[in-house]
N, C-alpha and C positions, 0 to 999 in steps of 0.2 A: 393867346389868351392867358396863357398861365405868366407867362412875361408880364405881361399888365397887370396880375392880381398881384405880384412878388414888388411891381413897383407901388402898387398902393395900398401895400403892406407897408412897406419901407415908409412915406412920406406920412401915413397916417402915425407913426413912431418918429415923426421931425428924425428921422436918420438919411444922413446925407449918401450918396453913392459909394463916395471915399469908408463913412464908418462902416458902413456893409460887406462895402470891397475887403477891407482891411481884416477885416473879425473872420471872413470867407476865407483870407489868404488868396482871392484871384487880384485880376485887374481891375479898375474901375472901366477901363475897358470893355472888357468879358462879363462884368453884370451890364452894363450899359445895352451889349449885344441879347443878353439873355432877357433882360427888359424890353426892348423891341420887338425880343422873338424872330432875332436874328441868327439865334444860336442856342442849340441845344444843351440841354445840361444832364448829369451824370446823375444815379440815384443820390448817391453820395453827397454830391454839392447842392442838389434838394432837400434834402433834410437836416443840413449845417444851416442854411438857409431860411427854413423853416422854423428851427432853431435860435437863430439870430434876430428874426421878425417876429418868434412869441406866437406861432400860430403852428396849428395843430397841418400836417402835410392835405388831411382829406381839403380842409379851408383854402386851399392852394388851389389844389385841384378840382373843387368845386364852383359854380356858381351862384352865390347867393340870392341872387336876386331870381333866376329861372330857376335855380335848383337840380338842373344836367350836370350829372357828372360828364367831364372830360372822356375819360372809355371807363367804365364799371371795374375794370381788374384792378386799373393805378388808383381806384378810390377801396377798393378792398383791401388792396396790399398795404397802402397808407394807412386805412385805419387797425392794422393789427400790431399789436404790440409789439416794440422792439424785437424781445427775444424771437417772437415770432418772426419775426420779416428778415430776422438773421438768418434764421436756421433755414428758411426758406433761400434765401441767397447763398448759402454755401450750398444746400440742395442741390439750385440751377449750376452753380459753379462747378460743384462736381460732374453732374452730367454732362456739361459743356466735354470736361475734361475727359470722360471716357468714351463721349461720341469723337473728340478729336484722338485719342489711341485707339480707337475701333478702324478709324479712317484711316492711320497711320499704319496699323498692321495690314489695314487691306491693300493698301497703296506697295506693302512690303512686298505681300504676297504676290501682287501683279507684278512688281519687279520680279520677282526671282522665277516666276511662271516664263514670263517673257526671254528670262535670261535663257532660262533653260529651253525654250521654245528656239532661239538662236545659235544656240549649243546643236542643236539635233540638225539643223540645218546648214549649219557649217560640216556635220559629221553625212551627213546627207552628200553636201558638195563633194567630198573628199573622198568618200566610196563611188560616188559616180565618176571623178576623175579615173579612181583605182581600176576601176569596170571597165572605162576606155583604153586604159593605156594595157591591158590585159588582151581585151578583144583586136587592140592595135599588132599584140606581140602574135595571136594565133594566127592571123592574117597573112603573115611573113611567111 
């Protein structure tokens, strides 16, 4: 759906695939696919795009004619302001980045748990050998 509103965005602006493509920096290729809705696209190349067609991102993502937005959040986040949708994107980016060092310590943590859980058990083996060949020498 939104591939087809982005293509008759474009053709309603007599812009050709190639001028889109080109002003976008992708392939004529890779809009052709994102026009079909063959292929997903990136916040980023959404709103270059948006951009380049002269239309507001909610007009993307909406339907004119029924009036459904797509999902309620991408018509929220689209209609706030720049600044806003920035600050809100470094936001998620941040948190991304501390649940991935949250995961990374705990991952550490289990390594070195585990380490040391193999440590006791080799030292385990090694007193029960000692235990044998002890119980082997009073036997004699």
């Amino acid at each position: 759906m939104l591939g087809n509103r982005i293509r008759q965005a474009r053709q309603s602006r007599d812009l050709s695939l190639q001028d889109v493509a080109s002003r976008a920096k992708v392939s004529v290729a890779t809009l052709s696919r994102i026009e079909r809705d063959k292929q997903g696209l990136d916040l980023g190349l959404f709103l270059i795009l948006s951009k380049i067609l002269k239309v507001t991102p909610q007009e993307l993502l909406t339907d004119a004619e029924a009036g459904d937005p797509i999902d309620p959040l991408a018509v929220r986040i689209a209609a706030m302001q720049t600044a806003e949708r920035t600050r809100l994107w470094h936001e998620l980016a941040a948190q991304r980045l501390n649940i991935r060092r949250a995961r990374a310590s705990r991952q550490q943590r289990q390594r070195q748990i585990s380490d040391d859980v193999e440590e006791l058990l080799a030292q385990m083996e090694f007193m029960r050998g000692q235990i044998e060949s002890v119980q082997r020498r009073i036997r004699r």
